[in-house]
C-alpha positions as CSV (number, residue, x, y, z in Angstrom):
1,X,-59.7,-43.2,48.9
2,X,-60.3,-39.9,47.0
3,X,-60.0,-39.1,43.7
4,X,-59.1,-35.3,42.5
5,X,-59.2,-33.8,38.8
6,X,-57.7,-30.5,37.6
7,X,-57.0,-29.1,34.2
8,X,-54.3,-26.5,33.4
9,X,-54.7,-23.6,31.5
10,X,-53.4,-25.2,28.6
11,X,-54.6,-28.3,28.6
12,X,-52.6,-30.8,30.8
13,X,-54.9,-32.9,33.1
14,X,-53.7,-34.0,36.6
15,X,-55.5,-36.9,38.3
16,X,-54.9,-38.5,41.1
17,X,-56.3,-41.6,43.3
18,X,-55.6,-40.5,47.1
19,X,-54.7,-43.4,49.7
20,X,-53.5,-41.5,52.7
21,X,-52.7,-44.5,54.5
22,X,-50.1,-45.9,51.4
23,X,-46.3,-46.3,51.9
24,X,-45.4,-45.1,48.4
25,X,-46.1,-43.1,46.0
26,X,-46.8,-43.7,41.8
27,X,-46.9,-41.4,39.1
28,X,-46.2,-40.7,35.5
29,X,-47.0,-39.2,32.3
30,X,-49.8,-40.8,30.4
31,X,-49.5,-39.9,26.5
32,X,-52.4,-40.6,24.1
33,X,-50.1,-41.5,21.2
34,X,-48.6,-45.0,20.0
35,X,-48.1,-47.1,16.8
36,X,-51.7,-46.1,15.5
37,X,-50.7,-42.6,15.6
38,X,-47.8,-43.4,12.7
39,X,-47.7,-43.3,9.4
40,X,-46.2,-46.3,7.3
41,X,-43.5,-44.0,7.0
42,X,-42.4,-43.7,10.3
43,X,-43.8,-46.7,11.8
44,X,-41.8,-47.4,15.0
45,X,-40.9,-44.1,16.1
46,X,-43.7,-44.0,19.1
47,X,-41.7,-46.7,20.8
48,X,-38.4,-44.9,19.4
49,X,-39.0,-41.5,21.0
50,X,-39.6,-43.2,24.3
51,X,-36.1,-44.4,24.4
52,X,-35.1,-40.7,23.6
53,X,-37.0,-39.2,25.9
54,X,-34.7,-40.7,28.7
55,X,-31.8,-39.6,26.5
56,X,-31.5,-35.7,28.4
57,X,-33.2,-32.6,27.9
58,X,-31.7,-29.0,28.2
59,X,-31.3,-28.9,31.4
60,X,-29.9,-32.3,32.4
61,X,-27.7,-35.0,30.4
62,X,-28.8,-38.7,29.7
63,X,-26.3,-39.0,33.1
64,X,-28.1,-36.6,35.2
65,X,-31.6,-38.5,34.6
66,X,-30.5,-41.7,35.5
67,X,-28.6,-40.4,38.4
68,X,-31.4,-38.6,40.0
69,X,-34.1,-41.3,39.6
70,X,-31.2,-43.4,41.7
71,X,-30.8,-40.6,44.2
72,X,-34.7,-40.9,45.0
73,X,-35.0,-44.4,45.1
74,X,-37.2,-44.4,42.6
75,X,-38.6,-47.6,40.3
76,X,-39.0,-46.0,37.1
77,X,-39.7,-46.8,33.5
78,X,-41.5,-46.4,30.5
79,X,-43.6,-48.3,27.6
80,X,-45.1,-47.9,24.4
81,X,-48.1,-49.8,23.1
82,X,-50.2,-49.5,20.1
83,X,-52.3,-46.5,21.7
84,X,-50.1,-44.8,24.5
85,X,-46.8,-44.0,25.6
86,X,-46.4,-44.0,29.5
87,X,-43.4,-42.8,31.5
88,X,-43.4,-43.7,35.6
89,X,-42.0,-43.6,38.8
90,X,-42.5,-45.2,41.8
91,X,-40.7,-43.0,44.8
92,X,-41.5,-42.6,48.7
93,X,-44.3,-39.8,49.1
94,X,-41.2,-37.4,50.2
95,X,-39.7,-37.8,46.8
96,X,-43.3,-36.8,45.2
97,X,-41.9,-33.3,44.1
98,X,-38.7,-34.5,43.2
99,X,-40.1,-37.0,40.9
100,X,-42.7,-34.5,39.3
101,X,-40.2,-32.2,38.1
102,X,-37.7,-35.0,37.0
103,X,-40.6,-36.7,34.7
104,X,-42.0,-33.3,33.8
105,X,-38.2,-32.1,32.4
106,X,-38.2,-35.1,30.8
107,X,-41.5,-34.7,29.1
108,X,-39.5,-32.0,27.0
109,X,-36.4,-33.9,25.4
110,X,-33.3,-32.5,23.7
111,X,-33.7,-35.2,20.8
112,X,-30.3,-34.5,19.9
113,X,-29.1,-36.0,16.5
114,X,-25.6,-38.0,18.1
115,X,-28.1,-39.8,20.6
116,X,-31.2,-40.0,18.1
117,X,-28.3,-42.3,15.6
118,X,-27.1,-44.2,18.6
119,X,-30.0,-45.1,19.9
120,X,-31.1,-46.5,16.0
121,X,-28.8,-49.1,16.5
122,X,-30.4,-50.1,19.9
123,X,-33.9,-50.3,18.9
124,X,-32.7,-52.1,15.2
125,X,-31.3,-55.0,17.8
126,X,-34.5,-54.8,19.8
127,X,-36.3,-55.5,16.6
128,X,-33.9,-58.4,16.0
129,X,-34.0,-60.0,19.2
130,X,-37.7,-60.2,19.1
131,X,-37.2,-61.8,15.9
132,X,-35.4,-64.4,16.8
133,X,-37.0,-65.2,19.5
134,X,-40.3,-67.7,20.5
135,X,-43.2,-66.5,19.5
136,X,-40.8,-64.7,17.1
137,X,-43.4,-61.7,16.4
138,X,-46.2,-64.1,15.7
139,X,-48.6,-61.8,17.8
140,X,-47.5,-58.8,15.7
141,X,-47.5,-60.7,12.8
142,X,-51.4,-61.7,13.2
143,X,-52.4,-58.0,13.9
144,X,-50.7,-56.5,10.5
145,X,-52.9,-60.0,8.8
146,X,-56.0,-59.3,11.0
147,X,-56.0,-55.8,10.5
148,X,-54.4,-54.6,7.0
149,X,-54.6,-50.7,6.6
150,X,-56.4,-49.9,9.8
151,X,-54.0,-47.8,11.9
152,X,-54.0,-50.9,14.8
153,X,-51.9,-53.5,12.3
154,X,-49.0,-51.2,12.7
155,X,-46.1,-52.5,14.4
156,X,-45.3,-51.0,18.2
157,X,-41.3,-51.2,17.6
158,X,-41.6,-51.0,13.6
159,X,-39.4,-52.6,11.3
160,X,-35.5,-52.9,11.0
161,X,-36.2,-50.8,7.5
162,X,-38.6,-48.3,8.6
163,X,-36.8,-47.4,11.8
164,X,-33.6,-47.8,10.2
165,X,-34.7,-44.9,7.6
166,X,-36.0,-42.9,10.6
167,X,-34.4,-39.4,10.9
168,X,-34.2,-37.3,13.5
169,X,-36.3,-34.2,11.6
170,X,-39.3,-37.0,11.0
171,X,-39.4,-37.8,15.5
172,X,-38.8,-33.8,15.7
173,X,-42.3,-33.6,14.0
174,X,-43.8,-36.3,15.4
175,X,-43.1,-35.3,18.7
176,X,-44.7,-31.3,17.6
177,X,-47.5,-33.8,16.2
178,X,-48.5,-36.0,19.3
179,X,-46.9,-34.4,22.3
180,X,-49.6,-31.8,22.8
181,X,-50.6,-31.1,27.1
182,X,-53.8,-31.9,26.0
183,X,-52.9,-35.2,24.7
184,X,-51.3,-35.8,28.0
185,X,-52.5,-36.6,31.5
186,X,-50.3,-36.7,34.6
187,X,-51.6,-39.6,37.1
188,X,-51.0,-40.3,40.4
189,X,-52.0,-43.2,42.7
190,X,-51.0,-44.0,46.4
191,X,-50.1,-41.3,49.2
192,X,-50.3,-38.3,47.3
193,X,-50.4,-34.2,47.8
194,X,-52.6,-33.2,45.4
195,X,-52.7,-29.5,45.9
196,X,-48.6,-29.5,45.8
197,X,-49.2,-32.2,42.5
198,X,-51.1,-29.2,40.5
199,X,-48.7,-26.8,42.0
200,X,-45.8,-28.6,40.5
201,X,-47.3,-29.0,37.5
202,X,-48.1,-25.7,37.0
203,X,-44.7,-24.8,37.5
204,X,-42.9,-27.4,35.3
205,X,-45.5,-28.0,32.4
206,X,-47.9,-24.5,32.3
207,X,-45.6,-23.0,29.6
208,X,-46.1,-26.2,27.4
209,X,-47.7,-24.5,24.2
210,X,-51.2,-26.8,23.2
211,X,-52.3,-27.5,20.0
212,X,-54.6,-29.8,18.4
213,X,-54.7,-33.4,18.0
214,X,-57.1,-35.8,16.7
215,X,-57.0,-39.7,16.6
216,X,-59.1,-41.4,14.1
217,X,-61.0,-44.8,15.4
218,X,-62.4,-46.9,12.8
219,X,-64.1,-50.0,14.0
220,X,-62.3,-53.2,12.2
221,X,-64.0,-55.1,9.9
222,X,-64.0,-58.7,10.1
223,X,-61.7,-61.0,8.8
224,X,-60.5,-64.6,8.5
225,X,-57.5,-66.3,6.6
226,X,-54.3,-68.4,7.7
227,X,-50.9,-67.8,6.8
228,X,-47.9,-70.1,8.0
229,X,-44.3,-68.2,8.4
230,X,-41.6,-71.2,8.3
231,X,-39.1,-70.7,11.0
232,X,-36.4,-73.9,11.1
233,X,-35.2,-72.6,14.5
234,X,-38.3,-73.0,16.4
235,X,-38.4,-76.1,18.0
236,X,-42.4,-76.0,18.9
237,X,-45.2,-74.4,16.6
238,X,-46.8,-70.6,17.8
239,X,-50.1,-69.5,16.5
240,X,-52.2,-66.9,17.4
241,X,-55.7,-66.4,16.0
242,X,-57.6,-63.3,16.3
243,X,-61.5,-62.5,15.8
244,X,-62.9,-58.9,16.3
245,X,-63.9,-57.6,19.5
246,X,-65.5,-55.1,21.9
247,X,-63.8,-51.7,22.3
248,X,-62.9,-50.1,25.2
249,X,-65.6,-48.2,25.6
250,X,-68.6,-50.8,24.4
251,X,-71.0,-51.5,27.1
252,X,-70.3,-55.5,26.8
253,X,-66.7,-55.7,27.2
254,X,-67.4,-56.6,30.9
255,X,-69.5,-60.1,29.2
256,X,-66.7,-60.4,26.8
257,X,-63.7,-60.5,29.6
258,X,-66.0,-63.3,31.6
259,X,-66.8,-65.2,28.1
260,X,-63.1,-65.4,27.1
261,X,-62.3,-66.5,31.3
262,X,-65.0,-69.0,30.6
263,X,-64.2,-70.6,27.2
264,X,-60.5,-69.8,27.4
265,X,-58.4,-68.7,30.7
266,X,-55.1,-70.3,31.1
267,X,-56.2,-72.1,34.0
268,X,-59.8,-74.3,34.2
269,X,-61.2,-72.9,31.5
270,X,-62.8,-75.2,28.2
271,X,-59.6,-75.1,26.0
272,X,-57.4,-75.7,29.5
273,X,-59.5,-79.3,30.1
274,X,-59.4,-79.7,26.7
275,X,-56.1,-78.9,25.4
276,X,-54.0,-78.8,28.3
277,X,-54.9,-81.2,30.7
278,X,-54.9,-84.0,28.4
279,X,-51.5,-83.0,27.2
280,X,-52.4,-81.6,23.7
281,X,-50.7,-78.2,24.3
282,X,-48.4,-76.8,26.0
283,X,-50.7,-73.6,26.0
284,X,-54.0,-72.2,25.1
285,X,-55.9,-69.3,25.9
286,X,-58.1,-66.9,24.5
287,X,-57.6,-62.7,25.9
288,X,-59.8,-59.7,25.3
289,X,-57.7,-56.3,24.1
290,X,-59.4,-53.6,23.9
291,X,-58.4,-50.3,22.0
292,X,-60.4,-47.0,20.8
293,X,-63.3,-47.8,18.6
294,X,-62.4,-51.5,18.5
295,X,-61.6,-54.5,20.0
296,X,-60.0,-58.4,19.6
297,X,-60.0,-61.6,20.8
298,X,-57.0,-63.2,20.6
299,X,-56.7,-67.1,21.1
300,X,-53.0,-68.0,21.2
301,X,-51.4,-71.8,20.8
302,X,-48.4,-73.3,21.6
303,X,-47.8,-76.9,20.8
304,X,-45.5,-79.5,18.7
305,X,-45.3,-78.6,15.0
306,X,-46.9,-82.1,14.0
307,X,-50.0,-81.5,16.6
308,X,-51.1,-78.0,14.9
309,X,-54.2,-78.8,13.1
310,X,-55.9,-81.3,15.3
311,X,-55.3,-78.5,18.5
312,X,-56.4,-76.2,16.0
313,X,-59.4,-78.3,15.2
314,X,-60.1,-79.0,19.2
315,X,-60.0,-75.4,19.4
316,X,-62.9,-74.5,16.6
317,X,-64.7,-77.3,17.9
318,X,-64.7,-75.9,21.8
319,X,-65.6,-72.5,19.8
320,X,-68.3,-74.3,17.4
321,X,-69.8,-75.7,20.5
322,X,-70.0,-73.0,22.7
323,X,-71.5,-70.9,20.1
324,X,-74.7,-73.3,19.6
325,X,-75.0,-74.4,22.9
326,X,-73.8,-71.2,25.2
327,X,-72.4,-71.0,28.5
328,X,-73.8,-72.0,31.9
329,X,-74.4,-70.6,35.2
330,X,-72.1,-72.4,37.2
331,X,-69.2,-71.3,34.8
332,X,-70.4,-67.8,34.8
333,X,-70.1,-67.8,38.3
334,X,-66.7,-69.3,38.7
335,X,-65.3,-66.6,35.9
336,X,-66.8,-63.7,38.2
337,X,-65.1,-64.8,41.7
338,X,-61.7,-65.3,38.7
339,X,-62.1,-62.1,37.6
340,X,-62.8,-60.3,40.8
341,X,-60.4,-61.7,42.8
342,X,-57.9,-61.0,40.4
343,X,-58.7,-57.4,40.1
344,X,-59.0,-56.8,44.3
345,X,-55.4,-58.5,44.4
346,X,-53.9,-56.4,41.4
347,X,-55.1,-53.2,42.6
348,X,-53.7,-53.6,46.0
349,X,-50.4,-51.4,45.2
350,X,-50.1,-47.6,44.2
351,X,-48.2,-48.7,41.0
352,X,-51.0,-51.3,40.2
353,X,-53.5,-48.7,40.2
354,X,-51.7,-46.1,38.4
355,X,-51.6,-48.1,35.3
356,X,-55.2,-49.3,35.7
357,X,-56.5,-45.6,36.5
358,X,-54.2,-43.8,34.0
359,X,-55.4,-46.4,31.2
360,X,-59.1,-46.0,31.8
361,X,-58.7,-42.3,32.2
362,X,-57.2,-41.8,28.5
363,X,-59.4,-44.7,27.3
364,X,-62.8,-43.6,28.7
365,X,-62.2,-40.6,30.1
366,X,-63.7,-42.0,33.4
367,X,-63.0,-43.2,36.9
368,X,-63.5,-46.1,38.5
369,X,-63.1,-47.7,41.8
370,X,-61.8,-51.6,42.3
371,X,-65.1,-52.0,44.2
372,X,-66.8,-50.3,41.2
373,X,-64.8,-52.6,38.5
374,X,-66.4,-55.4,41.0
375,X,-69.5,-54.7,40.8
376,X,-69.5,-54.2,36.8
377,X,-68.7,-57.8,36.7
378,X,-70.9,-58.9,38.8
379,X,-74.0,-57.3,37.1
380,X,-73.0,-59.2,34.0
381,X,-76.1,-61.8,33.3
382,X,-75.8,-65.2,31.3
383,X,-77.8,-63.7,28.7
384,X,-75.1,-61.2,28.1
385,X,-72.4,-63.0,28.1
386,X,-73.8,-65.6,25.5
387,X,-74.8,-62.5,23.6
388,X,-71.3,-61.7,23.2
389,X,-70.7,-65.3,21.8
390,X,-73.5,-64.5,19.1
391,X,-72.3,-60.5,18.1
392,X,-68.3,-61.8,17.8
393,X,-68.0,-64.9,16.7
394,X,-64.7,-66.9,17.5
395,X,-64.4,-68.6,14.4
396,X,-64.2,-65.8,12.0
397,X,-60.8,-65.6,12.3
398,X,-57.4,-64.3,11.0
399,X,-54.7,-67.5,11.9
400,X,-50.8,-66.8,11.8
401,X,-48.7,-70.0,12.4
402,X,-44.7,-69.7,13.2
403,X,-42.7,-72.3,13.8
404,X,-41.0,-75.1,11.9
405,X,-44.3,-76.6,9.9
406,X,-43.7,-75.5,6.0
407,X,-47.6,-75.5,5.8
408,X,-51.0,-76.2,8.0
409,X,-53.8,-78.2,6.5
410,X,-57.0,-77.3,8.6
């Protein structure tokens, strides 16, 4: 295993995690823009110039991308989150070039107005069907509660309205905005030729003109409140709670990953004997997310309407408790050998670790090897992770309920 760095002239980074021994071959565009990057505005249009990306560029039709990326054998795709936008492909190392210059031609779409208005339509009926659908945006929901004017209570797809007033000049300047080469790093994982990588880079993206962009990362302040969204066509109750959190680059997100695996994984964990063995839930768990300059914890509930606030109440009180009295040893260790074994059996594929070297590339600007990741884990003390329990308390709290209850007394 190797890993190799270059920078362009003007800007665009090229990294790669070298496996010479692999059977395939990962790579794609990592951009350091998403839903925190928009205005209220143009809230949505991250996720909406992802679909346009794929729509052509000037030198090959929507057709012509779709058909090549089938005439490599490729496994492609893309995503938007609140922080980046990331377009892929998994091909056989023989396709590597072929795959670079497809992505990288890509990377520069037409944005044509006929496609920008049908696409509209597509992404208004995304919206929609996620609407009307369990959790029906509960998570989103909780973030714009938790969160209020800081950039990360935006929505990732938007709103029907906002995307729906959307034009094509806005995504034009967004795109001028955002899509700078030095706001984007090209990864690689798997069996890879990284001297021909650079070269066909260099080629397809060196005329990309840079520019300046900036990202501004307030930490969250806290905050706690409940609000309950009435939805007749739910037939169970969702709720998702979240309290602040580490950032992706705090030095005890590593205690906070092994807390919330302690107090909260979906499997053996405090709120699993509590709430889902016995038949209280039908789910319950409590995840980590970490951004740039801040952090959550989100707990997130699914039961019947009329059990909400007593599983709500079993959940403070596994909180309340845990807070006083800490963890112990022998669930500390037990998290770690979770935790680790997941992350060894993640990482085993070239597409696994371009996401998770990509991610920690544009989040920390640093590299890190599964054995590495390990070992991080593994240094983590009972001290520390009680510490976390102490600095971000679980029970300051922003709660959104949606589902058929008209109201939740807690």
């Amino acid at each position: 295993m190797e890993f190799r760095r270059q920078t362009l002239d003007n800007g665009l980074e090229v990294i790669a995690e070298i496996s010479p021994k692999a059977y395939s071959t990962a790579l794609g565009f990592f951009v350091n823009t998403g839903s925190r990057d928009e205005t209220a505005e143009i809230s949505g249009v991250s996720h909406f110039l992802e679909h346009m990306v794929f729509k052509g560029t000037p030198t090959r039709s929507a057709e012509d991308v779709n058909r090549e990326l089938d005439e490599i054998g490729s496994q492609s795709n893309a995503f938007t989150s609140e922080e980046h936008t990331v377009f892929y492909a998994r091909v056989l190392p023989e396709h590597q070039s072929r795959a670079t210059d497809l992505l990288s031609d890509i990377m520069r779409p037409s944005l044509r107005d006929e496609d920008f208005e049908m696409e509209k339509q597509v992404i208004i009926e995304e919206i929609a069907k996620y609407e009307d659908q369990p959790p029906f945006g509960a998570f989103e929901k909780c973030m714009a509660a938790h969160f209020g004017d800081h950039p990360l209570g935006r929505s990732v797809l938007g709103t029907a309205e906002t995307v729906g007033a959307l034009t094509s000049q806005q995504m034009r300047a967004y795109f001028e905005q955002r899509y700078s080469p030095g706001n984007i790093v090209l990864v690689a994982s798997g069996n890879v030729e990284f001297e021909q990588l650079v070269s066909d880079a260099e080629r397809n993206c060196g005329s990309w003109t840079p520019f300046k962009v900036t990202r501004e990362l307030p930490r969250a302040a806290e905050h706690s409140g409940l609000q309950v969204i009435q939805k007749d066509a739910a037939a169970q109750e969702y709720v998702v709670q979240v309290a602040n959190g580490p950032a992706a680059a705090d030095d005890d997100r590593h205690a906070a990953r092994l807390m919330a695996t302690i107090v909260g994984d979906d499997t053996g964990s405090r709120l699993f004997w509590e709430l889902i063995d016995t038949g209280c839930a039908e789910f319950a768990s409590i995840s980590p997310y970490e951004f740039q300059g801040t952090g959550i914890l989100m707990t997130y509930l699914a039961c019947m309407p009329d059990d909400t606030p007593s599983c709500l109440k079993q959940i403070r009180d596994v909180y309340e408790q845990a807070q006083k009295s800490g963890l112990t040893e022998d669930e500390l260790l037990r998290a770690k050998s979770k935790i680790c074994s997941d992350l060894v059996r993640h990482n085993e594929s070239p597409a696994r670790r371009l996401f998770s070297v990509g991610n920690n590339w544009l989040q920390r600007q640093s590299y890190r090897t599964v054995r590495e990741s390990v070992d991080n884990y593994q240094g983590v003390t009972l001290d520390e992770v009680n510490a976390v329990l102490a600095k971000y308390p679980l029970t300051t709290s922003t709660i959104v309920a949606v589902g058929p209850a008209p109201h939740i007394a807690t």
